[in-house]
N, CA, C and O atoms as a GROMACS GRO file, in nm:
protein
  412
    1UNK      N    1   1.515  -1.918  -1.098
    1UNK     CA    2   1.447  -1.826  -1.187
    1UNK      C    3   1.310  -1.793  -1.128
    1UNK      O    4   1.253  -1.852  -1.037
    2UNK      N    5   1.259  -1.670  -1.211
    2UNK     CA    6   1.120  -1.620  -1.096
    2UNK      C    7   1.013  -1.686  -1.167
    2UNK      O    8   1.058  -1.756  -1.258
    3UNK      N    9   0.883  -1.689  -1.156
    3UNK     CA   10   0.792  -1.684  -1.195
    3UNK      C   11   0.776  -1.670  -1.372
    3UNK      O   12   0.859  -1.599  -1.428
    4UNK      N   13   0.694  -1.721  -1.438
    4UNK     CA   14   0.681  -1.736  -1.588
    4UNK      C   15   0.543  -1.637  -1.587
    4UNK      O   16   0.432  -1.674  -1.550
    5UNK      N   17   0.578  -1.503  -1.636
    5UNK     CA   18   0.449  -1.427  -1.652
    5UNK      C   19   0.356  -1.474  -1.785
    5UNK      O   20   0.234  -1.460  -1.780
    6UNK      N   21   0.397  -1.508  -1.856
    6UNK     CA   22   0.346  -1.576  -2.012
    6UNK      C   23   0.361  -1.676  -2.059
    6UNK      O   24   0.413  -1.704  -2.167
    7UNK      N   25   0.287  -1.790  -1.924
    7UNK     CA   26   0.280  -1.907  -1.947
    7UNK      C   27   0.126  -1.950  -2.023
    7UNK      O   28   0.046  -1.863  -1.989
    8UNK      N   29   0.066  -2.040  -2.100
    8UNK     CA   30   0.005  -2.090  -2.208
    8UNK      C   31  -0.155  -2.076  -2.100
    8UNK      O   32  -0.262  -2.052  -2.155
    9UNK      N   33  -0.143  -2.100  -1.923
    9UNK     CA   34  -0.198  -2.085  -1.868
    9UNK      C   35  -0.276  -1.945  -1.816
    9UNK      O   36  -0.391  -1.936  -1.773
   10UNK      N   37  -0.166  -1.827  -1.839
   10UNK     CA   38  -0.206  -1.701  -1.745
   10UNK      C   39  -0.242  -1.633  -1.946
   10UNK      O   40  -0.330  -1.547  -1.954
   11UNK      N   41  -0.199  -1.660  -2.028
   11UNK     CA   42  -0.222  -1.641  -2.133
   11UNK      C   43  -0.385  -1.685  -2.155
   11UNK      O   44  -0.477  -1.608  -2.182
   12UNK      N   45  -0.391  -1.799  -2.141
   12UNK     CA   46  -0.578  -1.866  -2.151
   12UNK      C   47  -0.680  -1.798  -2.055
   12UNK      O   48  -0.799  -1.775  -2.076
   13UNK      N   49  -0.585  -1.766  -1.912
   13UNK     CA   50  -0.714  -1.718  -1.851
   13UNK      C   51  -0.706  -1.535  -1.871
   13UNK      O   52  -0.805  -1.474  -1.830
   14UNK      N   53  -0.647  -1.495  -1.902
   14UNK     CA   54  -0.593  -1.338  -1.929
   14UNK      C   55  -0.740  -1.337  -2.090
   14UNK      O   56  -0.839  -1.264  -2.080
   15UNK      N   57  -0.722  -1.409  -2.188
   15UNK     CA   58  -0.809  -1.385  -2.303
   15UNK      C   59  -0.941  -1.441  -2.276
   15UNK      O   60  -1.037  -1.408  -2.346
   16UNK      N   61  -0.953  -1.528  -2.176
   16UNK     CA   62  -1.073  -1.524  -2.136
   16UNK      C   63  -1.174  -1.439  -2.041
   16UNK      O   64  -1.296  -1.445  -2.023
   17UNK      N   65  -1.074  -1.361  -1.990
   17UNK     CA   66  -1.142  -1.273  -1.872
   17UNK      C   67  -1.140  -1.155  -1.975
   17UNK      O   68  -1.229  -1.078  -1.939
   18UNK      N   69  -1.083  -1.111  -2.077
   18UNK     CA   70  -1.129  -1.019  -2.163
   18UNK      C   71  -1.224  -1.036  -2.296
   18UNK      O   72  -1.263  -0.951  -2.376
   19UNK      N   73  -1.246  -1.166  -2.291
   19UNK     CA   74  -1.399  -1.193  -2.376
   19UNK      C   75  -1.510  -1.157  -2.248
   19UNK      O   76  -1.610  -1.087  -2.263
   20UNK      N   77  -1.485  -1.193  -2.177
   20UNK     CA   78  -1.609  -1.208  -2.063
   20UNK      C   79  -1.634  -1.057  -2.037
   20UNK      O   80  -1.747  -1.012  -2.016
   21UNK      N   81  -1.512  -0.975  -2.039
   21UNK     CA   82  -1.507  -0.809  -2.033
   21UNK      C   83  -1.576  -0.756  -2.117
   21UNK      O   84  -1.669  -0.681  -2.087
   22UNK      N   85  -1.532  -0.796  -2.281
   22UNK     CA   86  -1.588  -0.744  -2.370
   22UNK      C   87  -1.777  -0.785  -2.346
   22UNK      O   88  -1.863  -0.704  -2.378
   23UNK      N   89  -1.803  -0.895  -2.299
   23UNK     CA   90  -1.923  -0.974  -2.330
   23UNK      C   91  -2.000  -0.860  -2.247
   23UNK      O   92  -2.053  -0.768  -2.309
   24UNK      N   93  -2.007  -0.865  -2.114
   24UNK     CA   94  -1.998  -0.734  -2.018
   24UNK      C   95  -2.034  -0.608  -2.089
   24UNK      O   96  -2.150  -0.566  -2.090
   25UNK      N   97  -1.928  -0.545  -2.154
   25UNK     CA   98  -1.973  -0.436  -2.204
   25UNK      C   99  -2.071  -0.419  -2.308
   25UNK      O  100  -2.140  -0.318  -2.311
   26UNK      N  101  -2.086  -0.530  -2.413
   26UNK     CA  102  -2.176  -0.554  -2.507
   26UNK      C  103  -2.322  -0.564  -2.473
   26UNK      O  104  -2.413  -0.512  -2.537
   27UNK      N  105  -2.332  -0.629  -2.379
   27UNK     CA  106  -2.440  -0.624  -2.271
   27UNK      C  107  -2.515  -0.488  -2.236
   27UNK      O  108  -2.613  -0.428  -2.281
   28UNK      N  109  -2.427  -0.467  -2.137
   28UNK     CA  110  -2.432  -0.332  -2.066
   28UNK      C  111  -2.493  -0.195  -2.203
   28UNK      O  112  -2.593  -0.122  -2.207
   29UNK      N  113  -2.395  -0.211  -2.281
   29UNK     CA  114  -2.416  -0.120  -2.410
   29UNK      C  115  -2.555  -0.150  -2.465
   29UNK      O  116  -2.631  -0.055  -2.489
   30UNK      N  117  -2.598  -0.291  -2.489
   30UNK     CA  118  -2.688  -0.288  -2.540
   30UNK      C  119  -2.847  -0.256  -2.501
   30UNK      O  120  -2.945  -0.237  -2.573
   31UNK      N  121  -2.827  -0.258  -2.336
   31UNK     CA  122  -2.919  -0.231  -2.256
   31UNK      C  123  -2.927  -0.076  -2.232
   31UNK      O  124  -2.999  -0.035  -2.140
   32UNK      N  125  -2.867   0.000  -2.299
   32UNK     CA  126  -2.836   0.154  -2.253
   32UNK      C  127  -2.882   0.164  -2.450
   32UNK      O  128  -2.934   0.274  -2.471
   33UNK      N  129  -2.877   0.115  -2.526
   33UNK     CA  130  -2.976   0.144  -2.672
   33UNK      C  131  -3.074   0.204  -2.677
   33UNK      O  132  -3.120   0.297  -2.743
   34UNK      N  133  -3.120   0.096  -2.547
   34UNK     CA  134  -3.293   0.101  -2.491
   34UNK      C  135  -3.327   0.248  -2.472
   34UNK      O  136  -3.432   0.299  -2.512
   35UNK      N  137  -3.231   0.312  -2.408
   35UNK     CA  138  -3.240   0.444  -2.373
   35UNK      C  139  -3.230   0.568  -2.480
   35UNK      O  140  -3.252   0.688  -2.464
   36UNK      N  141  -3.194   0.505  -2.580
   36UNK     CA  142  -3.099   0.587  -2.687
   36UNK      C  143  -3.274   0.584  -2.794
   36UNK      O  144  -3.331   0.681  -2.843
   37UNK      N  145  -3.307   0.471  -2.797
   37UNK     CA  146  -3.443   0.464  -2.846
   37UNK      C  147  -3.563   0.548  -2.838
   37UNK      O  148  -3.622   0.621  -2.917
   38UNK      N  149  -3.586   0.492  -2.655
   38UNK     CA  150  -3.668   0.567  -2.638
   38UNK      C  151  -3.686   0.666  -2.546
   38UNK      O  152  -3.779   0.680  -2.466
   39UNK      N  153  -3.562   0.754  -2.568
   39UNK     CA  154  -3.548   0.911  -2.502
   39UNK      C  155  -3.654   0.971  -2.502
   39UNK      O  156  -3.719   0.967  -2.606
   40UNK      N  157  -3.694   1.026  -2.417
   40UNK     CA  158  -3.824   1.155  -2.405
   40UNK      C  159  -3.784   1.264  -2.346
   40UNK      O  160  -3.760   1.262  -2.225
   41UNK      N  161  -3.766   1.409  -2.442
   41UNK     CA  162  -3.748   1.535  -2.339
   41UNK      C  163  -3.865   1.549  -2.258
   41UNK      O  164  -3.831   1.606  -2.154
   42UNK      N  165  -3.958   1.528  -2.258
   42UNK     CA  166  -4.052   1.585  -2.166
   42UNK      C  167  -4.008   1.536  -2.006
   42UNK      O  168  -4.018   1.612  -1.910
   43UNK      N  169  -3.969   1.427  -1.999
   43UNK     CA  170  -3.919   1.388  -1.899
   43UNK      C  171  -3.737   1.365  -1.842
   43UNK      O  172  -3.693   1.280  -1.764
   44UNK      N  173  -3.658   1.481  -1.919
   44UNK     CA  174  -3.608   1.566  -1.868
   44UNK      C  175  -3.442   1.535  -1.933
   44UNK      O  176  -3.424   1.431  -1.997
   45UNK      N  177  -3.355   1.607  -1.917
   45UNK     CA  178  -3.236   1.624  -2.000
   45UNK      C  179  -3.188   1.487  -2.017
   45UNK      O  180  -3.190   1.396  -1.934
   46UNK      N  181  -3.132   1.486  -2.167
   46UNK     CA  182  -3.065   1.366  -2.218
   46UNK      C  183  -2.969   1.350  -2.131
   46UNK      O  184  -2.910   1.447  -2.083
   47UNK      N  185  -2.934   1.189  -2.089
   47UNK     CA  186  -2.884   1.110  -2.002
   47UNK      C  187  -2.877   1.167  -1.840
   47UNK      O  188  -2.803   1.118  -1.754
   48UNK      N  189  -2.946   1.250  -1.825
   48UNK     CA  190  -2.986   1.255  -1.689
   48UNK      C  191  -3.073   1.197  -1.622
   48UNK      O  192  -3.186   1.211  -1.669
   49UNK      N  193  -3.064   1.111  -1.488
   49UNK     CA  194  -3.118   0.992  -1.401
   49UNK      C  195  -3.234   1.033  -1.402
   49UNK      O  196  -3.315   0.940  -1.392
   50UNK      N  197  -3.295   1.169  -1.413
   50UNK     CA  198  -3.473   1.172  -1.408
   50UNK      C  199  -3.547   1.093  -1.561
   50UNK      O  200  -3.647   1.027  -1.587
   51UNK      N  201  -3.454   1.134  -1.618
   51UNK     CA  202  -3.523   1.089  -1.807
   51UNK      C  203  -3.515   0.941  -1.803
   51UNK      O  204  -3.571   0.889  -1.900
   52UNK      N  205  -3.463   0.860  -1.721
   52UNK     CA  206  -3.452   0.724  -1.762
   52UNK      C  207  -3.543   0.643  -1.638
   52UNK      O  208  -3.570   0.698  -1.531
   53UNK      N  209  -3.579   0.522  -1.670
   53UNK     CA  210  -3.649   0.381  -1.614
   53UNK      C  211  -3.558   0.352  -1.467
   53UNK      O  212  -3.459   0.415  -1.431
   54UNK      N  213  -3.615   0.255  -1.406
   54UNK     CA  214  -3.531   0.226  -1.337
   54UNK      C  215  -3.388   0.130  -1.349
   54UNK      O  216  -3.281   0.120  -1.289
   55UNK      N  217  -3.478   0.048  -1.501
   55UNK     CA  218  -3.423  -0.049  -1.556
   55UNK      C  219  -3.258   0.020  -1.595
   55UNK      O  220  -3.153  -0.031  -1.557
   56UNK      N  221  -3.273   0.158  -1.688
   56UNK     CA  222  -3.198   0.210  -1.770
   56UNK      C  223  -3.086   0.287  -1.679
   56UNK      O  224  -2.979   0.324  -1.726
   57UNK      N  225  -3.123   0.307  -1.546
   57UNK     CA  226  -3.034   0.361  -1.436
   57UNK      C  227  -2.951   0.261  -1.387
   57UNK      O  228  -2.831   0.286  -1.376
   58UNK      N  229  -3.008   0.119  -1.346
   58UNK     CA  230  -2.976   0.066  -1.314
   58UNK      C  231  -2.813  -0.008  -1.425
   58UNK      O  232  -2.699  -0.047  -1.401
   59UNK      N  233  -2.889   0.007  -1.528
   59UNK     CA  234  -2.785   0.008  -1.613
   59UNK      C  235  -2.673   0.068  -1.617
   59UNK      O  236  -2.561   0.021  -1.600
   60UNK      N  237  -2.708   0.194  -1.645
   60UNK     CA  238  -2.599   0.348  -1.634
   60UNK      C  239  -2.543   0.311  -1.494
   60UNK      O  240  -2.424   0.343  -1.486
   61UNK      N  241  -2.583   0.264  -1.400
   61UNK     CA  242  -2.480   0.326  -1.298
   61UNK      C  243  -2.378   0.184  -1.297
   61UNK      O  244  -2.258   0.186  -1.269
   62UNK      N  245  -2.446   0.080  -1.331
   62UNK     CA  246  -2.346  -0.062  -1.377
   62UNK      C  247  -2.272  -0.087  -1.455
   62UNK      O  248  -2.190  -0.177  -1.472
   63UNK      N  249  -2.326   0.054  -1.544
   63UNK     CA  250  -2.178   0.068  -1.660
   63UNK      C  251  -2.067   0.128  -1.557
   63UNK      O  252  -1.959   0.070  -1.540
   64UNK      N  253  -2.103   0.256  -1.487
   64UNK     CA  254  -1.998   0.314  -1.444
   64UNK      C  255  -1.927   0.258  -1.336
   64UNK      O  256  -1.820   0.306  -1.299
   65UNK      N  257  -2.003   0.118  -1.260
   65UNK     CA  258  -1.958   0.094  -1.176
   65UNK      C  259  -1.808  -0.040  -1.222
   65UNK      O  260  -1.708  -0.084  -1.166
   66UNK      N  261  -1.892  -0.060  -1.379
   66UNK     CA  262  -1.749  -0.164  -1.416
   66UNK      C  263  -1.666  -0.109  -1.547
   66UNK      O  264  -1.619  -0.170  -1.643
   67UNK      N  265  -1.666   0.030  -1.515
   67UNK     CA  266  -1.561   0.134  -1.571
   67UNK      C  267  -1.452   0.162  -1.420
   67UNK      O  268  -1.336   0.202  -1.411
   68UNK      N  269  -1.542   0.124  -1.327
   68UNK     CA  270  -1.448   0.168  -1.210
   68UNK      C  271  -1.331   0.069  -1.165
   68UNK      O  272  -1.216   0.087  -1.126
   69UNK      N  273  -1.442  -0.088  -1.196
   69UNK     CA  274  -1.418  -0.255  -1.193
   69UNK      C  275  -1.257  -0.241  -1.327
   69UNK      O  276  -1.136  -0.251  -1.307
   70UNK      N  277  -1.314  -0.222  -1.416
   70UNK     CA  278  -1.213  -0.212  -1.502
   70UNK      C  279  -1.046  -0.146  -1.480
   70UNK      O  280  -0.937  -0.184  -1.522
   71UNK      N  281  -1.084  -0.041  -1.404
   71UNK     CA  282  -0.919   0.045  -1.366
   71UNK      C  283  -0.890   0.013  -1.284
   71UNK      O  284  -0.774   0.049  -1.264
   72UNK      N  285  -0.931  -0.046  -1.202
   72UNK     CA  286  -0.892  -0.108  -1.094
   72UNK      C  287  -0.799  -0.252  -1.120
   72UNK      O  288  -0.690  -0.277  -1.068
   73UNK      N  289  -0.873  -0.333  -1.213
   73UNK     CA  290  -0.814  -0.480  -1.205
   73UNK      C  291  -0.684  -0.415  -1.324
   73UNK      O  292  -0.567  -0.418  -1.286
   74UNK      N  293  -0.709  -0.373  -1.429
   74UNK     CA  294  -0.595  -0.320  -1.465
   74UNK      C  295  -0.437  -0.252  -1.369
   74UNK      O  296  -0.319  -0.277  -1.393
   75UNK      N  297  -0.491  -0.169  -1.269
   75UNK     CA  298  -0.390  -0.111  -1.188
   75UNK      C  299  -0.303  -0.256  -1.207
   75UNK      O  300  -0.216  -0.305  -1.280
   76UNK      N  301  -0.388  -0.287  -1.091
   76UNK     CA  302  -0.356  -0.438  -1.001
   76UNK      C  303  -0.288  -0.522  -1.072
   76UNK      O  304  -0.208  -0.582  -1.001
   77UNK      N  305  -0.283  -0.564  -1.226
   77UNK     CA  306  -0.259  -0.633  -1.329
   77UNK      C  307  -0.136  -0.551  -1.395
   77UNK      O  308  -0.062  -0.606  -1.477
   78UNK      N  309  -0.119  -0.428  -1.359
   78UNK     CA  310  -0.007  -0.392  -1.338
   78UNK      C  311   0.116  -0.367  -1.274
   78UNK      O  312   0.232  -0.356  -1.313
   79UNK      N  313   0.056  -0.362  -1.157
   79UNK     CA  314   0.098  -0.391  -1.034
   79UNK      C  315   0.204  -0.536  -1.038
   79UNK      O  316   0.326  -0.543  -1.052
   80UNK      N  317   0.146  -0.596  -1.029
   80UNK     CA  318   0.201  -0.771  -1.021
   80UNK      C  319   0.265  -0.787  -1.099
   80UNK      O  320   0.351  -0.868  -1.062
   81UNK      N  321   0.287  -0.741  -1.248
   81UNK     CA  322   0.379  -0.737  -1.386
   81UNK      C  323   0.498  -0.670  -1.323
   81UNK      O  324   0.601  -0.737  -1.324
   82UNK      N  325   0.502  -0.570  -1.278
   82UNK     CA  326   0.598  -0.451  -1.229
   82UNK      C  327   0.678  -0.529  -1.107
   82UNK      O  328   0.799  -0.512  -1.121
   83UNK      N  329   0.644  -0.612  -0.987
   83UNK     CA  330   0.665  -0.690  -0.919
   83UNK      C  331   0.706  -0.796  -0.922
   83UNK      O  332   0.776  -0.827  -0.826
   84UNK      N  333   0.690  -0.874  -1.004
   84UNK     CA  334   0.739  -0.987  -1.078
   84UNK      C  335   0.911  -0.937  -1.171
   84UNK      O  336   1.026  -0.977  -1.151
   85UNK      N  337   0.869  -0.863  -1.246
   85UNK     CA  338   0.947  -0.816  -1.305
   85UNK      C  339   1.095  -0.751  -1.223
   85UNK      O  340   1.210  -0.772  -1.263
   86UNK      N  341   1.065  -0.682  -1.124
   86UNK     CA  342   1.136  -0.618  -1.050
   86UNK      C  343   1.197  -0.751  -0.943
   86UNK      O  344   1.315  -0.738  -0.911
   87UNK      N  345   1.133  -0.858  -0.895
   87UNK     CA  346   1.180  -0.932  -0.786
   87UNK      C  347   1.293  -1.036  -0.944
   87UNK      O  348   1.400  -1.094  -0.927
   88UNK      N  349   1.222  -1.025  -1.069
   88UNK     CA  350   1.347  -1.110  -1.120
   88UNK      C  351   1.502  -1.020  -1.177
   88UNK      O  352   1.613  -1.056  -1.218
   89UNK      N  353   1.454  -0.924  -1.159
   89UNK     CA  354   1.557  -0.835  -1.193
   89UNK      C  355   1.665  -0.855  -1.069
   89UNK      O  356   1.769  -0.920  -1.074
   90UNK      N  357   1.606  -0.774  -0.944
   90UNK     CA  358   1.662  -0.850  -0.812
   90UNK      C  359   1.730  -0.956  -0.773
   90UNK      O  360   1.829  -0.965  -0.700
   91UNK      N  361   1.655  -1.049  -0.839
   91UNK     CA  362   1.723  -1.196  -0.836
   91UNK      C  363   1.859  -1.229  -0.907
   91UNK      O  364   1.967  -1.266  -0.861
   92UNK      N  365   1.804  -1.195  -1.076
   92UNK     CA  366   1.932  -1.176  -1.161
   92UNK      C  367   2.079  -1.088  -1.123
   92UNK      O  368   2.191  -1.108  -1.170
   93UNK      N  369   2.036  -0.983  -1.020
   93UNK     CA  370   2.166  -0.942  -1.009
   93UNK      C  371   2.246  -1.000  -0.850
   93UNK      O  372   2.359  -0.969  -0.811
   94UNK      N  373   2.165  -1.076  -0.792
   94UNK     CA  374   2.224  -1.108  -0.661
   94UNK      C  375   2.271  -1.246  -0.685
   94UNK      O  376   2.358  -1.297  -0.614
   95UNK      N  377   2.202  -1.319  -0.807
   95UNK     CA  378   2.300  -1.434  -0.876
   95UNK      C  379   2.434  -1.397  -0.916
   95UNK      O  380   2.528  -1.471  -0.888
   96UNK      N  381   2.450  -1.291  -0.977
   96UNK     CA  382   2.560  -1.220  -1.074
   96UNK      C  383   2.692  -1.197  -0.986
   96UNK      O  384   2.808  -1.234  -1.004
   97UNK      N  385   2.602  -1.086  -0.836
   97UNK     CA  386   2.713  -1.080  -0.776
   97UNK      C  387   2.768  -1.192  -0.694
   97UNK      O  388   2.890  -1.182  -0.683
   98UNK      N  389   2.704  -1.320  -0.617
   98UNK     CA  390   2.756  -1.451  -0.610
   98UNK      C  391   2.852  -1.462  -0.648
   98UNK      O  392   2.963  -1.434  -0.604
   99UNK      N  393   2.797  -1.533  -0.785
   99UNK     CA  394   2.938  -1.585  -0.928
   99UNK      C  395   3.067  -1.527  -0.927
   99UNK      O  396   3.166  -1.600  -0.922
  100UNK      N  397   3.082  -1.354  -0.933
  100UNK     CA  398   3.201  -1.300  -0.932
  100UNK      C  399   3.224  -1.282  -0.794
  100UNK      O  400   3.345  -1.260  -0.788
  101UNK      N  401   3.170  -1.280  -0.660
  101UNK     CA  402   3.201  -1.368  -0.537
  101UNK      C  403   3.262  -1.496  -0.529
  101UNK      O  404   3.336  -1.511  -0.432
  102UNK      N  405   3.246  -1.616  -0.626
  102UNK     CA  406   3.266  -1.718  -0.599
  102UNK      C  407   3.347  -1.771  -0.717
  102UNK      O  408   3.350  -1.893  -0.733
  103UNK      N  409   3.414  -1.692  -0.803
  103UNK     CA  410   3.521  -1.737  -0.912
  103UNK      C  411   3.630  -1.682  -0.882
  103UNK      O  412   3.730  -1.700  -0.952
   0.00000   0.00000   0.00000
């Protein structure tokens, strides 16, 4: 038999890497408030990189950079489900044909 995709193990670390995700974004979000606060037109269009700190850029572009972090490990996390899945499918039928080979 193949691999156990929803073992008690990939289950514990799967809900922990999505608290730590969520924690991440809560973060990130809350540091981009800052911006939401204290916007100034004089210093130039809402959420455009001139109107903000360095602090608040630095932010913005670390949101987008683990919006990028995010689709990525997802692909990948799909990827390996689809692979797994497919090598036991594989498996199951080259057992199958064996058996009625060998009865």
């Amino acid at each position: 038999m193949g691999k156990k995709i929803f073992s008690i193990k990939n289950i514990t670390i799967g809900i922990g890497l999505i608290i730590f995700d969520l924690a991440v974004y809560v973060v990130l979000g809350l540091l981009l408030m800052n911006y939401d606060d204290f916007y100034d037109e004089s210093k130039g269009e809402y959420w455009s990189l001139e109107s903000m700190t360095d602090t608040q850029k630095a932010t913005y572009i670390g949101l987008n950079i683990w919006h990028i972090v995010n689709i990525l490990i997802i692909g990948y996390v799909i990827y390996r489900i689809i692979k797994i899945v497919r090598n036991n499918v594989l498996q199951q039928r080259t057992e199958v044909k064996n058996n009625i080979f060998l009865h």
